[in-house]
C-alpha positions in Angstrom: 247.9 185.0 218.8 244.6 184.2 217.3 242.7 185.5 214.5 239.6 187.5 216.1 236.3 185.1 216.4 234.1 187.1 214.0 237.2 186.8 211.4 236.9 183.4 211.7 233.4 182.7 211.6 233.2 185.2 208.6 236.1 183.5 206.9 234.3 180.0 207.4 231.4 181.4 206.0 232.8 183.0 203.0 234.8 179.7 201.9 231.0 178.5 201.2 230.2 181.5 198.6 232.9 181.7 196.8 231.2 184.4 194.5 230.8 186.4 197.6 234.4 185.9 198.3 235.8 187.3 195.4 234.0 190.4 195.9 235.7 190.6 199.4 239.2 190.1 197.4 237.9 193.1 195.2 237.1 194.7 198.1 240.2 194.4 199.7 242.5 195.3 196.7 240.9 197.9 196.6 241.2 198.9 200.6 244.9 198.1 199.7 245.5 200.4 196.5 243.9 203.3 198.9 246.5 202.6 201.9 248.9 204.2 200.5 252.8 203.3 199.5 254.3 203.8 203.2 257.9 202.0 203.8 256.2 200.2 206.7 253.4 198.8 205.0 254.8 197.7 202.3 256.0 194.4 202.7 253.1 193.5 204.7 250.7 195.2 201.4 252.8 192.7 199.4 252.1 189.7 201.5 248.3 191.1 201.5 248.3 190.7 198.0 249.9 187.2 197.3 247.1 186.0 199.8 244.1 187.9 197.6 245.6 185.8 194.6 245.9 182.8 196.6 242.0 183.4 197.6 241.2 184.5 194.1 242.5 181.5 192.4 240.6 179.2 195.0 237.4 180.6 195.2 237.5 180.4 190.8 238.4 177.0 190.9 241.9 177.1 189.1 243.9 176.3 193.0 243.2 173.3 195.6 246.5 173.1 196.8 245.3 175.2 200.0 244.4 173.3 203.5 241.0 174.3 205.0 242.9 176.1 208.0 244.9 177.8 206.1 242.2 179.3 204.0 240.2 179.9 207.3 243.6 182.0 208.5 243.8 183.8 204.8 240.2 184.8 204.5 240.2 186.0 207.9 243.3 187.8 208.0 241.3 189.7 205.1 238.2 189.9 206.7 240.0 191.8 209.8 241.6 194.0 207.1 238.6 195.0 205.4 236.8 196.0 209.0 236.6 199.4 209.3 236.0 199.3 213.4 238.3 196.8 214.6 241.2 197.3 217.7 242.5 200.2 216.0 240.1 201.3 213.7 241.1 202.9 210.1 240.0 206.4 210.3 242.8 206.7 213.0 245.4 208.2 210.5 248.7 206.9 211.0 247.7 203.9 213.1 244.2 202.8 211.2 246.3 199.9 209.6 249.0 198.8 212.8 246.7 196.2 214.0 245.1 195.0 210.5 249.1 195.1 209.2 250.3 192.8 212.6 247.5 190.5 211.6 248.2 190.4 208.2 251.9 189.8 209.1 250.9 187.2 211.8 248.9 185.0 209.2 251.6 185.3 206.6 254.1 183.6 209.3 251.4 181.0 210.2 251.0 179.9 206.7 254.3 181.2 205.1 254.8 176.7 203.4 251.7 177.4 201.8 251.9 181.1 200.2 255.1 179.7 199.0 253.6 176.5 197.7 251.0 178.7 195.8 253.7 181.6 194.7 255.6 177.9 193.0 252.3 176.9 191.3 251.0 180.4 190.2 250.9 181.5 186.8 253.9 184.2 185.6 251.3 185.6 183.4 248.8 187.8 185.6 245.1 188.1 184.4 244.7 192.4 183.7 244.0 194.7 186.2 244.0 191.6 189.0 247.5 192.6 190.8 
């Protein structure tokens, strides 16, 4: 599997703003506060939001510990989240978030070293209103 070209060229993109990418993390919390608790999504909603941190500590200068590929992967695999017409688009209720959740889930596996490298490097004390 492959993250979706226009992911990836948005993702690319994005890593040279990185104002403009913490609005897409705002963005995407959130997307992610409004999806709801369901038992399926959860643990993929969870990986979603160790990678928004990841991104949000990057793109403000406080992590460099990320690779440029996996950053690509990250920021895309929130890019495809935050689409609202993608394979299955969101409006579909019930199956709005399958494909955005198996992309999501497919990233995570991808670049699983490096979330954990970040999760040992990140902070125990959150910044307010940022989870």
């Amino acid at each position: 599997m492959k993250l979706p070209r226009f992911a990836r060229v948005r993702a690319r993109r994005l890593i040279e703003s990185p104002q403009e990418l913490l609005r897409i993390v705002e963005q995407a919390r959130r997307k992610q506060a409004s999806a709801g608790t369901a038992r399926r999504l959860k643990r993929v909603l969870a990986e979603l939001k160790t990678m928004l941190h990841l991104v949000q500590a990057w793109a403000g200068g406080a992590y460099s510990g990320v690779s440029n590929v996996n950053l690509v992967l990250i920021v895309g695999a929130v890019v495809y989240f935050l689409m609202p017409t993608d394979l299955v688009p969101d409006f579909i209720a019930g199956l709005g978030l399958v494909d955005d959740a198996a992309v999501i889930a497919w990233v995570v596996a991808a670049v699983r070293d490096e979330l954990e490298k970040f999760e040992a490097w990140r902070p125990t004390d959150e910044e307010p209103g940022k989870e």
